[in-house]
TIMI-832655 format. One record per residue (C-alpha): residue number from 0; residue in one letter; x, y, z. Coordinates in nm, 2 decimals, always signed. Last residue first. Example, Ala and Ser with C-alpha at 12.3 -4.5 7.8 and 13.67 -1.06 7.14 Angstrom:
2
{1, S, {+1.37, -0.11, +0.71}}
{0, A, {+1.23, -0.45, +0.78}}
% end
This chain:
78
{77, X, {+2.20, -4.41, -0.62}}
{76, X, {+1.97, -4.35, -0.90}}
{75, X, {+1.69, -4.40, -0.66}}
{74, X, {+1.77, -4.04, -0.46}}
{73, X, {+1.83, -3.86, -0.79}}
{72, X, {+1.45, -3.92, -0.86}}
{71, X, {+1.30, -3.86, -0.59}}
{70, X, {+1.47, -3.53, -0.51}}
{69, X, {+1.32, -3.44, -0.85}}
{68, X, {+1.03, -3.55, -0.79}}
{67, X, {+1.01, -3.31, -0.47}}
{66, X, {+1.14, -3.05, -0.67}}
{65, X, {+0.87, -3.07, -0.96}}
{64, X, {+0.58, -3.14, -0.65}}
{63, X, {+0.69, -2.78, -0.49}}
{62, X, {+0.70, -2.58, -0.82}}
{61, X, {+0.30, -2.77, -0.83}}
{60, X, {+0.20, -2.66, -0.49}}
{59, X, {+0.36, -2.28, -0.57}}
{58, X, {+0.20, -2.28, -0.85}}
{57, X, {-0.15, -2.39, -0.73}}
{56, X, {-0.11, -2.09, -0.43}}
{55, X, {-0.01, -1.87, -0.70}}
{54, X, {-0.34, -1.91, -0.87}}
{53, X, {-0.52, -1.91, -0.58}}
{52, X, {-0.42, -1.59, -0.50}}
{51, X, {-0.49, -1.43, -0.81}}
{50, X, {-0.86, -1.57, -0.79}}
{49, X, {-0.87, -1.42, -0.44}}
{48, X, {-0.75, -1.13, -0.56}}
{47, X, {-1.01, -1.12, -0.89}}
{46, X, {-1.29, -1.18, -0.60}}
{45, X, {-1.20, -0.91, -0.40}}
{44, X, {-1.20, -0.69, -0.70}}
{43, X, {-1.54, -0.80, -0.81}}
{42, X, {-1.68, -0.74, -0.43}}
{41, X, {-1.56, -0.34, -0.47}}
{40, X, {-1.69, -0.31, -0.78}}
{39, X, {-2.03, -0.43, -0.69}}
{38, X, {-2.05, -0.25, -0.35}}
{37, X, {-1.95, +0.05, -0.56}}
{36, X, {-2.21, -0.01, -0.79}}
{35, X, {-2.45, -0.04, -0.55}}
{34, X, {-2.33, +0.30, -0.39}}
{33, X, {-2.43, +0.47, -0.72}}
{32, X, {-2.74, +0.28, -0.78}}
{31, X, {-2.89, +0.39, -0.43}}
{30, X, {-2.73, +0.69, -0.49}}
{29, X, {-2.95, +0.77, -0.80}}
{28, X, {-3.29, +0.62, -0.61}}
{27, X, {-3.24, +0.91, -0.41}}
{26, X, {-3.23, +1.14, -0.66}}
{25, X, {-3.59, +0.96, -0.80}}
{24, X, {-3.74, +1.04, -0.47}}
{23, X, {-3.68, +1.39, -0.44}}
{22, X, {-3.35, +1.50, -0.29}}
{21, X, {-3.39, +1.72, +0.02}}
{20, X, {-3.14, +1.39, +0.17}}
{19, X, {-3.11, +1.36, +0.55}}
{18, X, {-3.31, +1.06, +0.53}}
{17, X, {-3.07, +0.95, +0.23}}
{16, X, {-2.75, +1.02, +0.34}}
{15, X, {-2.86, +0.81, +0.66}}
{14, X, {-2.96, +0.53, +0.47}}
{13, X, {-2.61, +0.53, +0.32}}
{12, X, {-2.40, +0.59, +0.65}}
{11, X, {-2.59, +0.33, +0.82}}
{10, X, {-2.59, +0.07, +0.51}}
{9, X, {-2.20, +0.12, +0.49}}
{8, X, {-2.15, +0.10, +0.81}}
{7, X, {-2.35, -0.28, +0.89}}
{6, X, {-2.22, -0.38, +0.62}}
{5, X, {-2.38, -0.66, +0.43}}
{4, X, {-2.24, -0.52, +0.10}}
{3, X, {-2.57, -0.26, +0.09}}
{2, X, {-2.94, -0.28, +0.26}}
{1, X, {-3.15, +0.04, +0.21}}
{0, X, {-3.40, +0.10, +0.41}}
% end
């Protein structure tokens, strides 16, 4: 058995290509690589969004600490 991103679907649907497969062995251990690489793909772009994300979300934290000085500051010069 073949165990893939964790999903339960995506190891069922794999495992299932593969019983069902006339490929000999070394076919099947071809889409074992090919959906690995998808799972690996697929996991690198979720980590890029998060990274992308994050980013934004420190942006936004820092725009918000520039306005809030800001305020600060024009409240003690009165």
């Amino acid at each position: 058995m073949v165990s893939l991103l964790g999903s339960k679907e995506v190891d069922k649907a794999v495992n299932q290509m593969l019983r069902r497969s006339t490929l000999p062995d070394r076919g099947k251990t071809s889409v074992v690589l090919w959906a690995s690489s998808i799972q690996v793909r697929s996991s690198n772009v979720i980590s890029e969004r998060r990274n992308i994300l994050t980013a934004m979300k420190a942006d936004l934290a820092s725009a918000d600490d520039v306005k809030r000085d800001r305020k600060r500051n024009k409240s003690s010069e009165i």
